[in-house]
Steps between C-alpha positions, in 0.01 A plus 500: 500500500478350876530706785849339586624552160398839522731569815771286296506751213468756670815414735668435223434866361616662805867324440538484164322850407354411203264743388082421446208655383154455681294526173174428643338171736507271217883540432732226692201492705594758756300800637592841415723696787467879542711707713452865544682707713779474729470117674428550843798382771501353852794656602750287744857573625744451220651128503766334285311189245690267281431442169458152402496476147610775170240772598300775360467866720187666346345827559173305625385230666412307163694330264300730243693798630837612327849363647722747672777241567616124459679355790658121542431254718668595825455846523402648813222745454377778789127429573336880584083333480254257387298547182179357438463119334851339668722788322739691717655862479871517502800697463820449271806688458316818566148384263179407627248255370308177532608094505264176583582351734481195449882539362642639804576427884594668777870540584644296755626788728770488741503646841698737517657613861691788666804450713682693709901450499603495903863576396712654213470246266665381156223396213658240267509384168436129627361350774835416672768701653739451222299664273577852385363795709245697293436774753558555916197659685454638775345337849111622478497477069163333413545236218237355331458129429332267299668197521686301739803280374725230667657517820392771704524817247215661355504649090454882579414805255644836579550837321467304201706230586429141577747261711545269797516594890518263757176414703724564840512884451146581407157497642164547369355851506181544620451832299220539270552358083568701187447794422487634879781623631698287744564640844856650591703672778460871541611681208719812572597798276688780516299851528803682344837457332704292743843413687586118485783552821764232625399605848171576675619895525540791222888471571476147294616494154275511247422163335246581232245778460143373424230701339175566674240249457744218506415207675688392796636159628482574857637222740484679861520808660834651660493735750441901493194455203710325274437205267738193382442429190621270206562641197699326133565236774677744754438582851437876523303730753199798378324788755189386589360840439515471137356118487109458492360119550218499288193277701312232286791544238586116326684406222338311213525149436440453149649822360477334140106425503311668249236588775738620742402745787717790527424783685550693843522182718646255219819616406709278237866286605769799511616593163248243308536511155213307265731233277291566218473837361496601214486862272095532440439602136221744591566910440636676785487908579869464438764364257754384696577101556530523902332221773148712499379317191587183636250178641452194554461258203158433554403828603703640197283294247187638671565810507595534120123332479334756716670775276327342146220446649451844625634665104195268328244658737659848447677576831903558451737448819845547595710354730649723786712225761460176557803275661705702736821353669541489889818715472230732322206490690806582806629809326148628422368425886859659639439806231153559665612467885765729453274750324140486751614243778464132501147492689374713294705334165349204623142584439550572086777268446568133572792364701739309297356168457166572554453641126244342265795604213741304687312153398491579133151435483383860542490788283424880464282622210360796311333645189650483142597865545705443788321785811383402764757212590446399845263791586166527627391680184490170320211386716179547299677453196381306161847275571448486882118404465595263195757286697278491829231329253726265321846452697346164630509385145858483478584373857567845653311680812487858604753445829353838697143530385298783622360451860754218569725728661519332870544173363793573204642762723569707197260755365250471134720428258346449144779455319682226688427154351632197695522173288346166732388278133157528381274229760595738835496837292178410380380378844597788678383771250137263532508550888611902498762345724886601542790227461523485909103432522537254249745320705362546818847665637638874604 
């Protein structure tokens, strides 16, 4: 067989998957292949590849390796490295393994850009002012776009939702791209259980009483310490001596990434709520069907993984909390101010928003026997070491590793596991690195 009908068939093997034995030199004329070992990987930040023809995922870089997965022509596949001989490593729905490619190319990606609105602003269904109003936002939102249509408006994405604004109430942001947090105003919260007043005085009528940690839409100052506020879209007035603004503070951008940053300075959209949880199917400490054994899809799936994988190797786990509600996360943070203070509240508990459980992607766990939930004690433990060696696996990262404690803000925590998908949990538990190192960001 010629060299060129060598590449031929062997092309043709990497599409079709028919299966071959190498007998020996004299059979079809080809040389025996040998491959021992994991295949060694240049790794390269993860990029989106088209497939261009029916193709086979294997577990190796050789068509002599067995196929994890078929996918069609079309199918966008997430490059993570490149294998040896013109094979490269990728990821698909949540597997890993190994195409040629000479049946894929790169993706086509569009730029995609952050704008600021410069007034309140309705996003529509069309690109036209007859078309139906999806959603008003406020002046200051950030939309993100990838696409600009006819006429002056610009096809937007936000919270989830896609739709039309028009180009005359919008600028470009010069903020950084996803996942870092955007920049925003001052955020303000109250230190204590609070008085929403018609007047700037305590002889004002009492408009609403907020809980401590809530955050604050503060529009100016009034006179004698007191704030104007807006609050359920009514003028109202709050003592300054129970409002904190909280320096460096923004509000996230892309509260539905899977790598999202939330944390002491990146605080989630007031009363966010992930559009896609679901009940996990893992074991929990407890019996009862409430929000804690909630998550994301995605992270759902993984975590269900992560469980299995740890049984087969002899480790058993159990779920303690995973998605907790903003109106939770505010009762728990009001509980604790009331009881020790809110600076002192502060430096155990998160302020609403700015809770890991509040994205759906994070979640408490413990040993099969249920002690040590959420205590130091699990440190050290078969469970705690097990899931520090093979979290990565599944797409999950220890958030507060030990040492880390200035950068997370948040003490060692062994037993919380933060799902970011397998390519950045691997890379950071590679590096010894935290989720804000990995990003570059506070």
């Amino acid at each position: 067989m010629t060299e060129v009908n060598k590449q031929r068939f062997y092309k043709k093997l990497a599409v079709t998957g028919l299966a071959f034995t190498l007998v020996g030199a004299g059979t079809l004329g080809l040389h025996s292949f040998h491959f021992t070992g994991e295949p060694t990987v240049a790794s390269a930040a993860a990029e989106t590849y088209t497939t261009t023809a029916n193709l086979n995922i294997r577990s190796g870089p050789s068509t002599s390796n067995a196929i994890i997965a078929t996918v069609k022509q079309g199918t966008q596949l997430t490059v993570i490295g490149q294998a040896a001989s013109g094979w490269l490593k990728v990821s698909y729905q949540g597997k890993t393994g190994y195409v040629s490619s000479e049946y894929v190319k790169k993706s086509a990606s569009s730029t995609t850009k952050t704008y600021v609105t410069t007034a309140n602003l309705n996003i529509r269904s069309g690109p036209s002012t007859s078309s139906t109003i999806v959603v008003t936002v406020k002046q200051g939102t950030q939309l993100t776009s990838t696409e600009q249509a006819a006429n002056g408006w610009l096809k937007v994405s936000y919270q989830g939702k896609t739709g039309y604004v028009s180009t005359q109430y919008v600028k470009e942001s010069t903020g950084s791209s996803e996942p870092a947090p955007a920049p925003a105003a001052s955020v303000y919260v109250a230190t204590a259980n609070l008085n929403v007043r018609t007047t700037a005085s305590t002889s004002g009528a009492v408009m609403a009483t907020l809980k401590a940690g809530t955050q604050l839409d503060v529009t100016a100052k009034a006179a004698n310490g007191w704030l104007k506020i807006t609050y359920q879209g009514k003028v109202g007035y709050v003592s300054g001596q129970y409002v904190r603004a909280l320096a460096g503070m923004k509000v996230v951008s892309n509260p539905e990434s899977i790598q999202v940053v939330v944390n002491k300075q990146n605080k989630l959209p007031e009363n966010y709520v992930p559009k896609d949880l679901v009940y996990t199917t893992i074991p929990f400490t407890f019996k009862e069907q409430t929000e804690k054994k909630k998550m994301r899809s995605e992270a759902a799936a993984a975590i269900a993984q992560l469980f299995a994988g740890a049984k087969k190797q002899g480790v058993t786990l159990l779920g303690v909390s995973a998605y907790r509600s903003h109106a939770t996360q505010s009762a728990l943070f009001s509980s604790y101010v009331q009881r020790d203070g809110y600076d002192k509240a502060a430096t155990y508990s998160a302020l609403p928003g700015t809770s890991e459980h509040e994205t759906g992607l994070g979640i408490d766990v413990t040993k099969g026997d249920g002690t040590c939930a959420a205590q130091d004690c699990f440190g050290g433990t078969k469970e705690a070491t097990w899931l520090d060696a093979h979290a990565a696996e599944y797409g999950f990262i220890i958030r507060y590793p030990k040492g880390k404690d200035a950068v997370t803000g948040y003490k060692y925590e062994p037993w919380h596991l933060r799902y970011v998908g397998k390519p950045v949990a691997q890379a950071i538990k590679s590096k010894g690195i935290t989720l804000e190192e990995y990003y570059g960001i506070k």
